[in-house]
PyMOL Python script that loads the backbone (N, CA, C, O; Angstrom):
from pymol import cmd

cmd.read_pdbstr("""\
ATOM      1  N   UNK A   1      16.238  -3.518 -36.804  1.00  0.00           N
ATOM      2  CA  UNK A   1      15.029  -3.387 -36.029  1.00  0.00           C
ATOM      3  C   UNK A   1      15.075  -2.141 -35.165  1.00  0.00           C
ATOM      4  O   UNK A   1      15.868  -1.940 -34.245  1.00  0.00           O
ATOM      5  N   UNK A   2      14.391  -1.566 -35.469  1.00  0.00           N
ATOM      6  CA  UNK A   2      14.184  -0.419 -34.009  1.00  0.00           C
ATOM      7  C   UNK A   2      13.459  -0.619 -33.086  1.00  0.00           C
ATOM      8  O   UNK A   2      12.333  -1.115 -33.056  1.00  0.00           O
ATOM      9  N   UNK A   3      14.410  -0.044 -31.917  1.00  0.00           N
ATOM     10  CA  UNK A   3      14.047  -0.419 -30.019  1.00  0.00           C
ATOM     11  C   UNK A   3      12.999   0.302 -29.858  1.00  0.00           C
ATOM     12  O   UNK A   3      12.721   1.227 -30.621  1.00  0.00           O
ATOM     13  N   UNK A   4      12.300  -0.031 -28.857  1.00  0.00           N
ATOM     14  CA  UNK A   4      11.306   0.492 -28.192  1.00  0.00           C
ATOM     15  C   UNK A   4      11.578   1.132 -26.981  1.00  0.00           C
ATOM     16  O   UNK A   4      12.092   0.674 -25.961  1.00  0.00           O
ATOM     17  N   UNK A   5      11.112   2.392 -27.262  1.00  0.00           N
ATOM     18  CA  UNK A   5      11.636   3.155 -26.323  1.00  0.00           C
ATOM     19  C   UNK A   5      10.322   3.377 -24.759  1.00  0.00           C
ATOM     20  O   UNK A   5       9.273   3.958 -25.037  1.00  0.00           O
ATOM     21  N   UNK A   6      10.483   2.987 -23.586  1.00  0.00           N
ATOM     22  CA  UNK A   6       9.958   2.725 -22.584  1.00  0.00           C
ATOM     23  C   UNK A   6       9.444   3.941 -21.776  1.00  0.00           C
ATOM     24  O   UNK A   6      10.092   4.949 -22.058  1.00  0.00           O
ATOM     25  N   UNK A   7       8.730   4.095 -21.099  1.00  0.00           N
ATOM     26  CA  UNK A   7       8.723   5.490 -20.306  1.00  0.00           C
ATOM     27  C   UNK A   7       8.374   5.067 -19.149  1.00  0.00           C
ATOM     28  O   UNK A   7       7.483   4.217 -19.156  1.00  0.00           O
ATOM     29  N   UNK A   8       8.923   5.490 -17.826  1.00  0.00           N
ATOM     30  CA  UNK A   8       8.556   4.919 -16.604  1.00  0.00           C
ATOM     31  C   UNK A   8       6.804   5.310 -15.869  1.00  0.00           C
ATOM     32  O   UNK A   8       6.379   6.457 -15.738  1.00  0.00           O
ATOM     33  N   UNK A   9       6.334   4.534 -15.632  1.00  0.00           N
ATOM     34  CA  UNK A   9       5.095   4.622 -15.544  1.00  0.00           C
ATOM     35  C   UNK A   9       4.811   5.753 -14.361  1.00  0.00           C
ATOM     36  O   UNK A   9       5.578   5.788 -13.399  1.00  0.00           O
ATOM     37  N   UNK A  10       3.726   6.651 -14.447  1.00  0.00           N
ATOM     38  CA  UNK A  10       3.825   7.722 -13.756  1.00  0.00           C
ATOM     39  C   UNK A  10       3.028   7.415 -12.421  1.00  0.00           C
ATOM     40  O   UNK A  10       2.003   6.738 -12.340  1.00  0.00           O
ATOM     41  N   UNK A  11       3.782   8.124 -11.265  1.00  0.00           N
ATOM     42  CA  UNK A  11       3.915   7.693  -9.675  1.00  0.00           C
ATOM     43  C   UNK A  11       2.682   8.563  -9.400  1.00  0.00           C
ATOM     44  O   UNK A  11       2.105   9.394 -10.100  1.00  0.00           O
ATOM     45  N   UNK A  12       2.463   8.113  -8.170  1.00  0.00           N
ATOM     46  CA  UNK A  12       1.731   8.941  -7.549  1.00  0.00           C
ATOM     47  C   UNK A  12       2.151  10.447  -6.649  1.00  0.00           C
ATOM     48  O   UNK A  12       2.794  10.427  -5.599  1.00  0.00           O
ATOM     49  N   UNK A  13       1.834  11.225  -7.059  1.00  0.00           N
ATOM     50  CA  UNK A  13       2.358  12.300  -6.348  1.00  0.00           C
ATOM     51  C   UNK A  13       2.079  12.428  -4.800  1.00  0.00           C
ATOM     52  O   UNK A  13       1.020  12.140  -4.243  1.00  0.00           O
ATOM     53  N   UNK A  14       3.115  12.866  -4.267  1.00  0.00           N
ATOM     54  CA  UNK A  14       3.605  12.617  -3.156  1.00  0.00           C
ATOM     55  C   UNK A  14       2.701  13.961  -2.316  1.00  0.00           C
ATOM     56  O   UNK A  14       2.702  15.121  -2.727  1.00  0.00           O
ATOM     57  N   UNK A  15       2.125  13.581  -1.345  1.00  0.00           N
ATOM     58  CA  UNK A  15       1.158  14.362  -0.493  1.00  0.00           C
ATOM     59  C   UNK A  15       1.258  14.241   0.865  1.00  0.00           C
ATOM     60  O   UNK A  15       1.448  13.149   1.400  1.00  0.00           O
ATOM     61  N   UNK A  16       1.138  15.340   1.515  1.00  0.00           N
ATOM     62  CA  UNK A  16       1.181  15.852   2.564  1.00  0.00           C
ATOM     63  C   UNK A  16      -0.554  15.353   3.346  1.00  0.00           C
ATOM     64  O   UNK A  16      -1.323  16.302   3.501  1.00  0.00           O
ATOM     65  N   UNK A  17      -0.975  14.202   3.704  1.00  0.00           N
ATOM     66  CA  UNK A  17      -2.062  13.734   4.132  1.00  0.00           C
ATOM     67  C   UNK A  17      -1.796  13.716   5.763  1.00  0.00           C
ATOM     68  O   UNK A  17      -0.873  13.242   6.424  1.00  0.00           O
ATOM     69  N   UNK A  18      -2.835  14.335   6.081  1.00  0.00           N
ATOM     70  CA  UNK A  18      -2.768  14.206   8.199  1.00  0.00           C
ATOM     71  C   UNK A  18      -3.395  12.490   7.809  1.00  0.00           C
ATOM     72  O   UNK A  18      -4.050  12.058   6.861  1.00  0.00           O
ATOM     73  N   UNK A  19      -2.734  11.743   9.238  1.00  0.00           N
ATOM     74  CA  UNK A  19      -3.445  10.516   9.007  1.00  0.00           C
ATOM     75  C   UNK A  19      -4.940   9.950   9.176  1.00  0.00           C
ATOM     76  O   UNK A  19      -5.355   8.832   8.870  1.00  0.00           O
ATOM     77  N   UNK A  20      -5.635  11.030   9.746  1.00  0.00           N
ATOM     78  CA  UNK A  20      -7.126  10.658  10.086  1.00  0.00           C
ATOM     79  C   UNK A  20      -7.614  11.220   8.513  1.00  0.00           C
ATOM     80  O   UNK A  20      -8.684  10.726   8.158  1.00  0.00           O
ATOM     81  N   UNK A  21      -7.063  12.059   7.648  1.00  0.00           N
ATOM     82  CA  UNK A  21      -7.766  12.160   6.758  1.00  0.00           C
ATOM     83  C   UNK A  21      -7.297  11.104   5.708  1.00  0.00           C
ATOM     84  O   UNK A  21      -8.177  10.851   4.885  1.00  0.00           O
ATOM     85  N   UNK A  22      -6.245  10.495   5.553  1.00  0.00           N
ATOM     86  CA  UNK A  22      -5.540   9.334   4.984  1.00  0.00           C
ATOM     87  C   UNK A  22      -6.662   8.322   5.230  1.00  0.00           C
ATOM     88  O   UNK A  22      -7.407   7.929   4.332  1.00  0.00           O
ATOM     89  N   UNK A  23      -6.734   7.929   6.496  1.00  0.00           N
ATOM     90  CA  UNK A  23      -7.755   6.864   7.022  1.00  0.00           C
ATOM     91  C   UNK A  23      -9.243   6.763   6.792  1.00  0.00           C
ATOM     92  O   UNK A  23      -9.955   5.774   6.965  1.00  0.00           O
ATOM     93  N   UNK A  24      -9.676   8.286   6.260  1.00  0.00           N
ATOM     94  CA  UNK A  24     -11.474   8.816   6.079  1.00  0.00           C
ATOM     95  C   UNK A  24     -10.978   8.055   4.289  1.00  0.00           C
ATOM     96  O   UNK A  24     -11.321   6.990   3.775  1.00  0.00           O
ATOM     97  N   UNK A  25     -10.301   8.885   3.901  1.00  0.00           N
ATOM     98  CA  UNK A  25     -10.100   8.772   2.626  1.00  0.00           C
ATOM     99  C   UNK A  25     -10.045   7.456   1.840  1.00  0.00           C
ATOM    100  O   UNK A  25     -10.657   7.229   0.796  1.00  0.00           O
ATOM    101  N   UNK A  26      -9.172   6.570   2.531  1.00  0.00           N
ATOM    102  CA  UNK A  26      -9.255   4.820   2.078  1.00  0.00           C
ATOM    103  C   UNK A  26     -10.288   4.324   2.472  1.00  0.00           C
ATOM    104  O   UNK A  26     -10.717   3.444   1.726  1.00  0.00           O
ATOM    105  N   UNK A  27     -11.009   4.577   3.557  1.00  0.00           N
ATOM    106  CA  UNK A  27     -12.308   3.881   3.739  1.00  0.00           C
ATOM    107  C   UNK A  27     -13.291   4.082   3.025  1.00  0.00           C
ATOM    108  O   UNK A  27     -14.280   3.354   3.105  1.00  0.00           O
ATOM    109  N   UNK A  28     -13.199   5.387   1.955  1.00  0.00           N
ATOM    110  CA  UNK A  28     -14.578   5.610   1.330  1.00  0.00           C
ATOM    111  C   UNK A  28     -14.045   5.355  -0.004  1.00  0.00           C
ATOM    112  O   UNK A  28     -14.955   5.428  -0.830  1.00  0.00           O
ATOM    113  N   UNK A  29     -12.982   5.099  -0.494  1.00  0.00           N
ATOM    114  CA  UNK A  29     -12.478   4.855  -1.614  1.00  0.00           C
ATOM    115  C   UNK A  29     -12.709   2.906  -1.707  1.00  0.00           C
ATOM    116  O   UNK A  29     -12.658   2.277  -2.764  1.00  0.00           O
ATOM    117  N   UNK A  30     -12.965   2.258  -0.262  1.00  0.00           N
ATOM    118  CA  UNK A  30     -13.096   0.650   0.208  1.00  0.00           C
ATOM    119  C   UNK A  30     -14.622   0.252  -0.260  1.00  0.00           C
ATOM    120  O   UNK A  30     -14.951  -0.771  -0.860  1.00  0.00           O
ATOM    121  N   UNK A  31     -15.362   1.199   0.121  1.00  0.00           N
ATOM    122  CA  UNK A  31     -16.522   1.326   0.283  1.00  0.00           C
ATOM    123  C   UNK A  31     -17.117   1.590  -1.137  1.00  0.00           C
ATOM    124  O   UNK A  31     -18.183   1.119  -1.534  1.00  0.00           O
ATOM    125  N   UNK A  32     -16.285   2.405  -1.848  1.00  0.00           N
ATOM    126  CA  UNK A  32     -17.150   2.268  -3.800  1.00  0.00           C
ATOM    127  C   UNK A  32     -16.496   1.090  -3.869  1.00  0.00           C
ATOM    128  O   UNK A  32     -17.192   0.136  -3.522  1.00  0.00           O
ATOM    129  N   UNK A  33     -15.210   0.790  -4.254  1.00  0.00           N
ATOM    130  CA  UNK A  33     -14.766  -0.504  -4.890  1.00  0.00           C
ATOM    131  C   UNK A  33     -15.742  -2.106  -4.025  1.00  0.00           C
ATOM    132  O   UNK A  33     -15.913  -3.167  -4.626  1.00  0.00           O
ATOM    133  N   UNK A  34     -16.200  -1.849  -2.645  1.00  0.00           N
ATOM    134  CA  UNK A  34     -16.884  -3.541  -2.474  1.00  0.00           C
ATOM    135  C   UNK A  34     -18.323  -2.971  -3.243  1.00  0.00           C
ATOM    136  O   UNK A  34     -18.987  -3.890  -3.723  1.00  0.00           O
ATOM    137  N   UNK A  35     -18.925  -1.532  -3.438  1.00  0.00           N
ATOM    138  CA  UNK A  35     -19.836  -1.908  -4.308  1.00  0.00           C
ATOM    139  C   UNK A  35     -19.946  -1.795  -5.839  1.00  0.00           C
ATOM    140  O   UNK A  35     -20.907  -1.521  -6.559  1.00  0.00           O
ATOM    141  N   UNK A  36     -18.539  -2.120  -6.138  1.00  0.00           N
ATOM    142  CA  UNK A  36     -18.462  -1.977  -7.440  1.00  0.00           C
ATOM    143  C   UNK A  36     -19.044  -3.581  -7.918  1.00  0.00           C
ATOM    144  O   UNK A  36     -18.757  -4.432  -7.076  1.00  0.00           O
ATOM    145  N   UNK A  37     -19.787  -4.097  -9.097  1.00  0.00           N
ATOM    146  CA  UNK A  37     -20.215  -5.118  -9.571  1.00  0.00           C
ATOM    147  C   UNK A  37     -19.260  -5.728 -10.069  1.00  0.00           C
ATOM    148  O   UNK A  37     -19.285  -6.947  -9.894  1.00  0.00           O
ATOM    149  N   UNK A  38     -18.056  -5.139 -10.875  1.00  0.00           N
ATOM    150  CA  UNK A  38     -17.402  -5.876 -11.501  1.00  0.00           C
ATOM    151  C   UNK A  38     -16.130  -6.025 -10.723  1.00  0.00           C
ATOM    152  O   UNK A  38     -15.207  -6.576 -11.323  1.00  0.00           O
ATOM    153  N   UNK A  39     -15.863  -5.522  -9.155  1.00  0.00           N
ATOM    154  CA  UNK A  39     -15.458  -5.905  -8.309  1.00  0.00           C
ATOM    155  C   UNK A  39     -16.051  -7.759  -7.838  1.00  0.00           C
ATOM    156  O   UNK A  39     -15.276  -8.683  -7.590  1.00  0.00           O
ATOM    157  N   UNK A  40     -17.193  -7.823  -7.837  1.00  0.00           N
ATOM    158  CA  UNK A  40     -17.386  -8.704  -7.259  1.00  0.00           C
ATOM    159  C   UNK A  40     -17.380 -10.095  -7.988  1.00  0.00           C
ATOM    160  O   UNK A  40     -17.325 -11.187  -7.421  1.00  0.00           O
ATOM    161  N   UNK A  41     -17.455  -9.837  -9.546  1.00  0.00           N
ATOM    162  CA  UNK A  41     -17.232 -10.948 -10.870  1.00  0.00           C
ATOM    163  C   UNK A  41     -15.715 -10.808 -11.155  1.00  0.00           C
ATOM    164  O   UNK A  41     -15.337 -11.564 -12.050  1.00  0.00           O
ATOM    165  N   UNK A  42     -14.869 -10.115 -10.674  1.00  0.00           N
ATOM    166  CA  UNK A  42     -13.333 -10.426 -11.035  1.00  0.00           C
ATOM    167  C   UNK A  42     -12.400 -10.595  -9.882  1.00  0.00           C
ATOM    168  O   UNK A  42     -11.252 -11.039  -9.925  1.00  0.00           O
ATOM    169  N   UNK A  43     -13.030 -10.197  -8.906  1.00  0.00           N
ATOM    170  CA  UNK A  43     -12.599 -10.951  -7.612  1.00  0.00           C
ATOM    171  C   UNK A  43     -11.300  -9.633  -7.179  1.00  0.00           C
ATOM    172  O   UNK A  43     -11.147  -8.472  -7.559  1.00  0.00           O
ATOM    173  N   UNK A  44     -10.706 -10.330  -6.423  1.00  0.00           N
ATOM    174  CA  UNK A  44      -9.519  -9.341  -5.416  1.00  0.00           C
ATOM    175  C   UNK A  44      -8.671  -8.423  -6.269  1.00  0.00           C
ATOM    176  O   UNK A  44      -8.813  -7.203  -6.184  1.00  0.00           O
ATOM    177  N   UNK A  45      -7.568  -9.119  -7.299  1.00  0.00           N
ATOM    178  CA  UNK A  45      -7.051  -8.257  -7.972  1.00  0.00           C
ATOM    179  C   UNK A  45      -7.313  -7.514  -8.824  1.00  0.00           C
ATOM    180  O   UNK A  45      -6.381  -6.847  -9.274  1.00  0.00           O
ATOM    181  N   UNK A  46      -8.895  -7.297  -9.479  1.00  0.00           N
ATOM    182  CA  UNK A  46      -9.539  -6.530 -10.152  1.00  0.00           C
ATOM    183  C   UNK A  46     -10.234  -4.776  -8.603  1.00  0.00           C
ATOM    184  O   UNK A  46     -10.453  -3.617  -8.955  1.00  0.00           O
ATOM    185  N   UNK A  47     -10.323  -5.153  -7.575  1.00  0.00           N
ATOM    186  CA  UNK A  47     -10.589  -4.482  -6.362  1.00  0.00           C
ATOM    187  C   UNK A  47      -9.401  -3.966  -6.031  1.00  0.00           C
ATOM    188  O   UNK A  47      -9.433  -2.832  -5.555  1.00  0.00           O
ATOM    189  N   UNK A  48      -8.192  -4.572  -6.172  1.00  0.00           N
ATOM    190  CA  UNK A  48      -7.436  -4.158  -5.486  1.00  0.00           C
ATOM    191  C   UNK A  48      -6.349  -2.793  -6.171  1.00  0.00           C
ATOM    192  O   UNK A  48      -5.621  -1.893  -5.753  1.00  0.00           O
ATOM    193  N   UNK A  49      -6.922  -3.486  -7.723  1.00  0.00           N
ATOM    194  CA  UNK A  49      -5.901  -2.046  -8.589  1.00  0.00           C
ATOM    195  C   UNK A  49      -6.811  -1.242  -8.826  1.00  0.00           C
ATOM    196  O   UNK A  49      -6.523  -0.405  -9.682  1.00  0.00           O
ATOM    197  N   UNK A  50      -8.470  -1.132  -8.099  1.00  0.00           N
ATOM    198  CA  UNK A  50      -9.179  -0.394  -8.730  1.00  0.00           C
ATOM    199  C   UNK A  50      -8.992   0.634  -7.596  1.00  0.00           C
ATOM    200  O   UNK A  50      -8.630   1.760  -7.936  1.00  0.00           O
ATOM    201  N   UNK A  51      -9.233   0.332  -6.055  1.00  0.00           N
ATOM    202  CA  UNK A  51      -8.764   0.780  -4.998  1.00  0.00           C
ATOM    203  C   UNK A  51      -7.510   2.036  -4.808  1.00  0.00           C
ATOM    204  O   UNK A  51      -7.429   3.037  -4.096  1.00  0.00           O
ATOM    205  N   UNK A  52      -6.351   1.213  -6.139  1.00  0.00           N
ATOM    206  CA  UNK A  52      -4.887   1.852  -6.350  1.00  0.00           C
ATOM    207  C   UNK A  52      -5.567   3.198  -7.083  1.00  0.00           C
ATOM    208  O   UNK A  52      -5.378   4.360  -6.722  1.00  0.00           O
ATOM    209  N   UNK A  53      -6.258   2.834  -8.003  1.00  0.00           N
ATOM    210  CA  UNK A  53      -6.288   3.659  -9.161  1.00  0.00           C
ATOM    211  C   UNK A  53      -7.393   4.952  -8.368  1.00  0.00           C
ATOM    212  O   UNK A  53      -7.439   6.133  -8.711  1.00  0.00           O
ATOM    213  N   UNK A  54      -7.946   4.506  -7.608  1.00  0.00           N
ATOM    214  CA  UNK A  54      -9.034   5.805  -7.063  1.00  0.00           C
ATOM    215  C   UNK A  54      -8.024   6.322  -6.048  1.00  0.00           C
ATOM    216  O   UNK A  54      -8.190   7.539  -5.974  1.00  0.00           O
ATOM    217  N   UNK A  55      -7.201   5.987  -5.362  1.00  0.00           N
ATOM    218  CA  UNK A  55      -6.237   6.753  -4.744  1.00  0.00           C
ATOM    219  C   UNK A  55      -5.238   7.534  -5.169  1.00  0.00           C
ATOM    220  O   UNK A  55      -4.553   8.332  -4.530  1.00  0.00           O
ATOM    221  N   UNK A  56      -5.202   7.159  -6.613  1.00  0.00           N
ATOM    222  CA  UNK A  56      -4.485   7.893  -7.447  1.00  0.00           C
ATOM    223  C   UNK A  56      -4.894   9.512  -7.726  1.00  0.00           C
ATOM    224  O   UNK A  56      -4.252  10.528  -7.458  1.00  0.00           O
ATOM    225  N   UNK A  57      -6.238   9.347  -8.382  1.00  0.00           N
ATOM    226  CA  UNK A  57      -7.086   9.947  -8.134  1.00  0.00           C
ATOM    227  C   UNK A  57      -7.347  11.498  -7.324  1.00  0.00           C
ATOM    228  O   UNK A  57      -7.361  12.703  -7.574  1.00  0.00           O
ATOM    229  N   UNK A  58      -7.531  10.562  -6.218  1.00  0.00           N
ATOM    230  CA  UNK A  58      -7.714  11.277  -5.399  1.00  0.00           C
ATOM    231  C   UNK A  58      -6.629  12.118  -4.501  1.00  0.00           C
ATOM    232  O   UNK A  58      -6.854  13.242  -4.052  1.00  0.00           O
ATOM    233  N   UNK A  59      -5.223  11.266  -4.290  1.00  0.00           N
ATOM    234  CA  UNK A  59      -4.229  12.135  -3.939  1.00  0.00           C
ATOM    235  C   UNK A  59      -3.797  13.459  -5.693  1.00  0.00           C
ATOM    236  O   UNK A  59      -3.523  14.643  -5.495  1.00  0.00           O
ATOM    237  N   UNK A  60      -3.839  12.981  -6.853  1.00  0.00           N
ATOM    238  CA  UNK A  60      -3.753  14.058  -7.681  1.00  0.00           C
ATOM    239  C   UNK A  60      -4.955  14.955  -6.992  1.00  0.00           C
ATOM    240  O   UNK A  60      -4.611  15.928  -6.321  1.00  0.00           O
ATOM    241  N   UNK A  61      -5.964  14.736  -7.100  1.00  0.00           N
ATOM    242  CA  UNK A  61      -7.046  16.014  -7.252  1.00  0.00           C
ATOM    243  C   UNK A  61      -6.461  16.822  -5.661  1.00  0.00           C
ATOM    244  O   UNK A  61      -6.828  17.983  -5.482  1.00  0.00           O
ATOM    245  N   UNK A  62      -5.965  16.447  -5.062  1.00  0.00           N
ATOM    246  CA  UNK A  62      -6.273  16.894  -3.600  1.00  0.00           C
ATOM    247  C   UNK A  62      -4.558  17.783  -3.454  1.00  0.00           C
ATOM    248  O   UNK A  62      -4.321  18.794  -2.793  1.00  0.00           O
ATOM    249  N   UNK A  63      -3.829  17.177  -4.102  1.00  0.00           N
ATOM    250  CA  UNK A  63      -2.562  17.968  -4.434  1.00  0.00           C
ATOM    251  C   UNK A  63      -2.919  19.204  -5.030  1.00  0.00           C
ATOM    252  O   UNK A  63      -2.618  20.271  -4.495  1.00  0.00           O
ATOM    253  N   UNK A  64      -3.663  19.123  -6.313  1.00  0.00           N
ATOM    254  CA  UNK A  64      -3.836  20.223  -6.930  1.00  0.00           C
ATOM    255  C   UNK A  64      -4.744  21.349  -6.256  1.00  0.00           C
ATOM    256  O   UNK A  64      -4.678  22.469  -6.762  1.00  0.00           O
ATOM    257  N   UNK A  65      -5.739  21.120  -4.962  1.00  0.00           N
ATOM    258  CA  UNK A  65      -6.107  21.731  -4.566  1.00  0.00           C
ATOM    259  C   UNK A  65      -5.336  22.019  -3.784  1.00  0.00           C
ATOM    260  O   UNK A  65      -5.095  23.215  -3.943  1.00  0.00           O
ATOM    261  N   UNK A  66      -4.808  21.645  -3.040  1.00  0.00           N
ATOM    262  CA  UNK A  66      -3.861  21.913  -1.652  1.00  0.00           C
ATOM    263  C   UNK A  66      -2.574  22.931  -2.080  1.00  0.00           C
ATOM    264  O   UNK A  66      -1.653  23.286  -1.344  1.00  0.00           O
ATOM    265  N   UNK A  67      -2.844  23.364  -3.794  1.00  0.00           N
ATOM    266  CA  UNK A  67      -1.140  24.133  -3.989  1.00  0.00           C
ATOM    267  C   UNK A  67      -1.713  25.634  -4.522  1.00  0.00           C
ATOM    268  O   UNK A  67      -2.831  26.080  -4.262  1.00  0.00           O
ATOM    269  N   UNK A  68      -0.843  26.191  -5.197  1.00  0.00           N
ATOM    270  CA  UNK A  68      -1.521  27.338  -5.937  1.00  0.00           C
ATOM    271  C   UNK A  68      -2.359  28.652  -4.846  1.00  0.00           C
ATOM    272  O   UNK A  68      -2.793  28.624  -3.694  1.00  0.00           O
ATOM    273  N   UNK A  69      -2.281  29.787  -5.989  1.00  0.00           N
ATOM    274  CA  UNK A  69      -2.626  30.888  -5.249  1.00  0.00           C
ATOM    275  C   UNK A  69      -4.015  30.890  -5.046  1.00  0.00           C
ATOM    276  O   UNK A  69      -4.423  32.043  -4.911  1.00  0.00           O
ATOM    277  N   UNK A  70      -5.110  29.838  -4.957  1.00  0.00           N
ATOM    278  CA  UNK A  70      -6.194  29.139  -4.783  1.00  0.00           C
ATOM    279  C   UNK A  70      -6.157  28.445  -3.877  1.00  0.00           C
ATOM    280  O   UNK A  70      -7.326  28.147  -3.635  1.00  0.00           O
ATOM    281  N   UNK A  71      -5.423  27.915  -3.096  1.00  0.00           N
ATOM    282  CA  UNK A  71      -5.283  26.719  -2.204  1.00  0.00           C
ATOM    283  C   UNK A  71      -6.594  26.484  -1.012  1.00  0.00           C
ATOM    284  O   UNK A  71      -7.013  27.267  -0.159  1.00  0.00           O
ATOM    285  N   UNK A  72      -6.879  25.554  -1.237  1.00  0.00           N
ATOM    286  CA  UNK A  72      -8.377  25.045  -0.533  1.00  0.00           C
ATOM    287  C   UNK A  72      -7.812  24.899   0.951  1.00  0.00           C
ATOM    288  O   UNK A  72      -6.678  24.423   0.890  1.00  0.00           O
ATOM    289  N   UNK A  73      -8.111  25.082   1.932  1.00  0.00           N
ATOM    290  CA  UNK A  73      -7.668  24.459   3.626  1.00  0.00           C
ATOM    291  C   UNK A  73      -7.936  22.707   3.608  1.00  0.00           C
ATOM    292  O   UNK A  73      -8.799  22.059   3.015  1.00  0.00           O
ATOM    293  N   UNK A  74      -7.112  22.380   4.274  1.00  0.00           N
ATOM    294  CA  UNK A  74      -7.055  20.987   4.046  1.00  0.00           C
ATOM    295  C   UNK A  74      -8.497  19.937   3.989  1.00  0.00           C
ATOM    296  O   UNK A  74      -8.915  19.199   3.096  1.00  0.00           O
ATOM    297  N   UNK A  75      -9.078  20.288   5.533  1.00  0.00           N
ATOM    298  CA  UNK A  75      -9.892  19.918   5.561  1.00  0.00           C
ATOM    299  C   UNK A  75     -10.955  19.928   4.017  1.00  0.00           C
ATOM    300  O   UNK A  75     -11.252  18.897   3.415  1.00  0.00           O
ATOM    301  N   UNK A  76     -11.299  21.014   3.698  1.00  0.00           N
ATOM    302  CA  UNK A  76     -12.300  21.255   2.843  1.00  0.00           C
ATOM    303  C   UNK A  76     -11.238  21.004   1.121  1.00  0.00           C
ATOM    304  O   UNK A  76     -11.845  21.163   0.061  1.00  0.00           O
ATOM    305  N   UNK A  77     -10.023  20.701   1.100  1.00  0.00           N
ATOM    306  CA  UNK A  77      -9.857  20.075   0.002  1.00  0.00           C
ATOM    307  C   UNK A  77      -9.780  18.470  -0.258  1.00  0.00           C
ATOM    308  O   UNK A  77      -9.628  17.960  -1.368  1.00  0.00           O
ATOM    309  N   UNK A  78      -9.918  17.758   0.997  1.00  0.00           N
ATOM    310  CA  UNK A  78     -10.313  16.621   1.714  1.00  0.00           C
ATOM    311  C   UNK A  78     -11.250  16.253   1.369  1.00  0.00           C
ATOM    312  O   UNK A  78     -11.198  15.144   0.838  1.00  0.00           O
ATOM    313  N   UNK A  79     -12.622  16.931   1.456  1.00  0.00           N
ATOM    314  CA  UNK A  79     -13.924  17.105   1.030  1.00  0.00           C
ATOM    315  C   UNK A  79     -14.322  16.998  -0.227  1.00  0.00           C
ATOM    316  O   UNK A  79     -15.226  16.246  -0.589  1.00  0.00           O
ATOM    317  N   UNK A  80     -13.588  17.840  -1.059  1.00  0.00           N
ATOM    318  CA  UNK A  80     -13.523  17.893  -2.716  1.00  0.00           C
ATOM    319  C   UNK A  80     -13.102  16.875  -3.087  1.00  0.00           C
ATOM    320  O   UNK A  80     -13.850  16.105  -3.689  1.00  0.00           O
ATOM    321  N   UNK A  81     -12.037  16.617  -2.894  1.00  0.00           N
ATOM    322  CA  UNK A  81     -11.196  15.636  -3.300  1.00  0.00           C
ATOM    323  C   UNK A  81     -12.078  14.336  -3.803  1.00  0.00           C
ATOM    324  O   UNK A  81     -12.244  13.869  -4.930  1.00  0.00           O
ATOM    325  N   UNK A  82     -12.622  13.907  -2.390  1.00  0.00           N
ATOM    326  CA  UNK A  82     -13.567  12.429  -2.304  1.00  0.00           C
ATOM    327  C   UNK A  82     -14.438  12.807  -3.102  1.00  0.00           C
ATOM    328  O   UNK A  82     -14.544  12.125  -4.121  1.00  0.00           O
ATOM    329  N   UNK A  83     -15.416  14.070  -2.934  1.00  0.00           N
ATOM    330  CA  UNK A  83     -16.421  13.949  -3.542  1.00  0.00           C
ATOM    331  C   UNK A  83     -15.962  14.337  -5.325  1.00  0.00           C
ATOM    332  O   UNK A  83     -16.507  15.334  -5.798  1.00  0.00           O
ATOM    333  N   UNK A  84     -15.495  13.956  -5.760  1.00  0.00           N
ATOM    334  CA  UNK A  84     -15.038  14.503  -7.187  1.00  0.00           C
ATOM    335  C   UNK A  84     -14.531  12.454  -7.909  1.00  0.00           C
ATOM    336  O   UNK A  84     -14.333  11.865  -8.972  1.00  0.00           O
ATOM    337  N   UNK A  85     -14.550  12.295  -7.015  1.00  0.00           N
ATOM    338  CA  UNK A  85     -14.038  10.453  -7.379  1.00  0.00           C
ATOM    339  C   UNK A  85     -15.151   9.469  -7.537  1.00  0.00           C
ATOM    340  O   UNK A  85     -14.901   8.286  -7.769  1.00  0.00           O
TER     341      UNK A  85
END
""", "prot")
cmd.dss("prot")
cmd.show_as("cartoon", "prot")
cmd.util.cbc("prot")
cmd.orient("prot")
């Protein structure tokens, strides 16, 4: 029989967030998922990995702005970030 070979599931990249923009950022990421519909027919743990998954999201997009000989100022890659999710 041949094994199955596994791959570790990929993390979230690690970001440099001031905490008031951490705090803007989960609240509006709170705010699509309670009006998501199929939030509200699958209940908490369907909200709660959807929540994971837009933070995912959103710390990638906001990394990639925040690096490179392009680099957005925080604030205004803050801005992008959300509005791109």
């Amino acid at each position: 029989m041949d094994q199955i070979e596994t791959a570790p599931a990929p993390s979230v990249p690690s970001v440099d967030i001031d905490p008031a923009a951490e705090e803007t950022a989960r609240r509006y990421i709170d705010a699509i998922v309670a009006r998501d519909i199929l939030g509200g027919a699958l209940g908490s743990p369907y909200r709660d990995a959807e929540a994971e998954r837009l933070w995912g999201v959103f710390t990638n997009r906001f990394s990639i702005l925040t690096t490179g000989a392009y680099a957005k100022p925080h604030r205004e890659a803050v801005r992008i970030a959300l509005a791109s999710i």
